[in-house]
C-alpha positions in Angstrom: -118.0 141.2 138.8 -118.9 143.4 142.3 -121.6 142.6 143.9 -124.0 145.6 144.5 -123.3 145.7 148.6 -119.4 146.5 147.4 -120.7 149.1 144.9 -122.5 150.6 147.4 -119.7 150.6 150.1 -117.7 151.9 147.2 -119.5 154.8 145.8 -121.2 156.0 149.5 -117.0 155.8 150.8 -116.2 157.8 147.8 -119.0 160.5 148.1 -117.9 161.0 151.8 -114.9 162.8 150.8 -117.1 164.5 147.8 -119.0 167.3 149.8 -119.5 168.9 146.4 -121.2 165.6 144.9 -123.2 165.3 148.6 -124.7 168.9 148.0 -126.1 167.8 144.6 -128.2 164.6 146.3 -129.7 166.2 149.2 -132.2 167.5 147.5 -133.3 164.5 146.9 -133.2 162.5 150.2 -135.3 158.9 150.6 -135.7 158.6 146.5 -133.7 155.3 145.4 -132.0 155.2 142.3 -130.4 151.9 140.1 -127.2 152.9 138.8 -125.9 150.2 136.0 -122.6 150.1 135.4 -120.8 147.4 132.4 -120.3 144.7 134.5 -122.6 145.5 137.4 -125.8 147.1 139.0 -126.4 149.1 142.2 -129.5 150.3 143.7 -129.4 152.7 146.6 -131.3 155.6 148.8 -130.2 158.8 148.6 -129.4 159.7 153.1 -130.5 162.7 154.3 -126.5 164.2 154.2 -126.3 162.9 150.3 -124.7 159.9 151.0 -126.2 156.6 149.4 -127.1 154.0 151.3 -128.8 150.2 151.1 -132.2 150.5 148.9 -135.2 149.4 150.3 -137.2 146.5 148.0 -140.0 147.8 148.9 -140.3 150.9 148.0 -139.8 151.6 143.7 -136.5 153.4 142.3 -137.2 156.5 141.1 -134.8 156.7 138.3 -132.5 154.1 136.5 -129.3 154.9 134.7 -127.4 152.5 132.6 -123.9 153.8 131.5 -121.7 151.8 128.9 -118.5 151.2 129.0 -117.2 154.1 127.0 -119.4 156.3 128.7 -117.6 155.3 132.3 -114.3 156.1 131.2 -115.0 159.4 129.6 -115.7 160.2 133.2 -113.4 158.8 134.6 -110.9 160.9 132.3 -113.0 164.4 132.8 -115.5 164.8 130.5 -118.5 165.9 132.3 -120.8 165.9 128.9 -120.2 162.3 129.2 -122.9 161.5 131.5 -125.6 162.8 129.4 -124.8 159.6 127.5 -126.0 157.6 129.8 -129.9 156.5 128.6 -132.1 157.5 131.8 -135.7 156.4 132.5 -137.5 157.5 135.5 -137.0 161.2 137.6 -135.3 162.9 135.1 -134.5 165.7 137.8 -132.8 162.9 140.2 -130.5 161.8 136.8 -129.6 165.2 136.3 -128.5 166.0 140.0 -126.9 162.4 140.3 -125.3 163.5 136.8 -123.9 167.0 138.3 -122.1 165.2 141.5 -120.8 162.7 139.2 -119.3 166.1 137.1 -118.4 167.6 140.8 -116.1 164.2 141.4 -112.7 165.7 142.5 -110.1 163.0 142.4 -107.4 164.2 144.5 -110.4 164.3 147.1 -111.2 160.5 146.4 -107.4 159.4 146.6 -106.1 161.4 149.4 -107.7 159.3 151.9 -105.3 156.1 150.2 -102.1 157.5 148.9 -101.5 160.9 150.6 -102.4 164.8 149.6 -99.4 165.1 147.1 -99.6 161.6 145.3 -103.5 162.4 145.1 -103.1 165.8 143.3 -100.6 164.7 141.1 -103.0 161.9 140.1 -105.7 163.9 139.7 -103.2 166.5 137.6 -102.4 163.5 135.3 -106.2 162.5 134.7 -107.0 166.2 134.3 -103.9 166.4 131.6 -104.7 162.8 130.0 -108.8 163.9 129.7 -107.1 167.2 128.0 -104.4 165.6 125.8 -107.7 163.0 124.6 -110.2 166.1 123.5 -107.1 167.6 121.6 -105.9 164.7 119.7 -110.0 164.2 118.4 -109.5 168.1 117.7 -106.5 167.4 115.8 -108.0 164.5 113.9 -110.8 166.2 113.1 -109.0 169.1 112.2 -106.3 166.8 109.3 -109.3 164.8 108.2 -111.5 168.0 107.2 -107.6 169.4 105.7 -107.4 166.4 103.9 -110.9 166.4 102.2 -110.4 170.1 101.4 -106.7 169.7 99.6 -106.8 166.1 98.4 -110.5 165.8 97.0 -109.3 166.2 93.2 -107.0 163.4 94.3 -109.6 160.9 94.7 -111.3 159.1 92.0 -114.7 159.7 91.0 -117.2 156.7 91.4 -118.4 157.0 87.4 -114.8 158.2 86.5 -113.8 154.7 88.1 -116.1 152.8 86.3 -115.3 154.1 82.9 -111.4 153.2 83.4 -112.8 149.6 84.7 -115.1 149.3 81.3 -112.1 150.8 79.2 -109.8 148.6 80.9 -111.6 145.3 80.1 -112.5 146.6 75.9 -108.3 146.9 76.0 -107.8 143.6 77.6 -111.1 142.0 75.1 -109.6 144.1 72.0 -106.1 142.7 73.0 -107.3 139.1 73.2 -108.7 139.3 69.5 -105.0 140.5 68.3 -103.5 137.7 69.7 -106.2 135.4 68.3 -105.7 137.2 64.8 -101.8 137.3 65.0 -102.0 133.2 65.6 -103.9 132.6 62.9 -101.3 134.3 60.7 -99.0 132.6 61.7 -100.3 129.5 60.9 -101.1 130.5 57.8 -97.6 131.6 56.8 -96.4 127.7 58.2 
């Protein structure tokens, strides 16, 4: 869907405004990394200022990271456990630091640039609230389906309890079928 030179202007305009992300990556200056995303790949070289930049074929990437779908928009909404989701080969100490500016992404930093300091914070104040409002509905389901088991288990039928009433079921509806037989054959006899 992108191709990996518009990933790359993407992520390395994005990590400009980030100086919290950038302080995670300089560490790790001239190592390349492959970032995979759903519907797209990006290589790139970690700059000496923590920016990203073009990778070099040449030399090999030092870690790859493939993040799914789901995994991508549980960052996206907050959830910096997300990441370590994500399956990693390579430097694992690269995937961890490219991991913690990833968890160091401020929003309202990313947007300001676009739409303004007070549309950007009010953005970032809605993803903050819509990431909360998420882990507290799983809470809550979690919390009625454990209720549920606890209060309503006698309420549910037991597999061999089941079974029986099947079995007892189909002996009424056999035992039945031999009245009717029997009551027939009375009655024709009485004709």
């Amino acid at each position: 869907m992108f191709s990996e030179a518009t990933l790359l202007s993407l992520l390395d305009r994005q990590l400009i405004h980030q100086p919290g992300a950038r302080a995670c990556l300089v560490r790790h200056a001239g190592k390349q990394a492959r970032l995979t995303l759903p519907l797209a790949s990006v290589a790139f070289r970690i700059g000496d200022d923590g920016g990203v930049g073009a990778a070099d074929p040449e030399d090999a990437i030092a870690t790859e990271i493939a993040i799914r779908a789901e995994t991508l928009a549980a960052l996206a909404l907050g959830d910096h456990d997300a990441f370590s989701r994500a399956a990693v080969s390579g430097d694992g100490v690269l995937a961890a630091d490219i991991s913690a500016a990833l968890a160091r992404f401020d929003w309202a930093l990313a947007l300001r640039p676009y739409v303004g300091d007070i549309l950007a914070a009010r953005a970032a104040q809605a993803l903050a609230g819509f990431g909360h409002w998420r882990l507290q509905a799983h809470e809550a389901v979690g919390r009625n389906l454990a209720e549920y088991a606890t209060f309503e288990a006698g309420m549910l039928a037991d597999k061999h309890a089941v079974r029986r009433f099947v079995a007892d079921v189909d002996a009424l509806r056999d035992d039945v079928a031999r009245l009717e037989a029997r009551i027939q054959l009375l009655e024709a006899g009485r004709k």
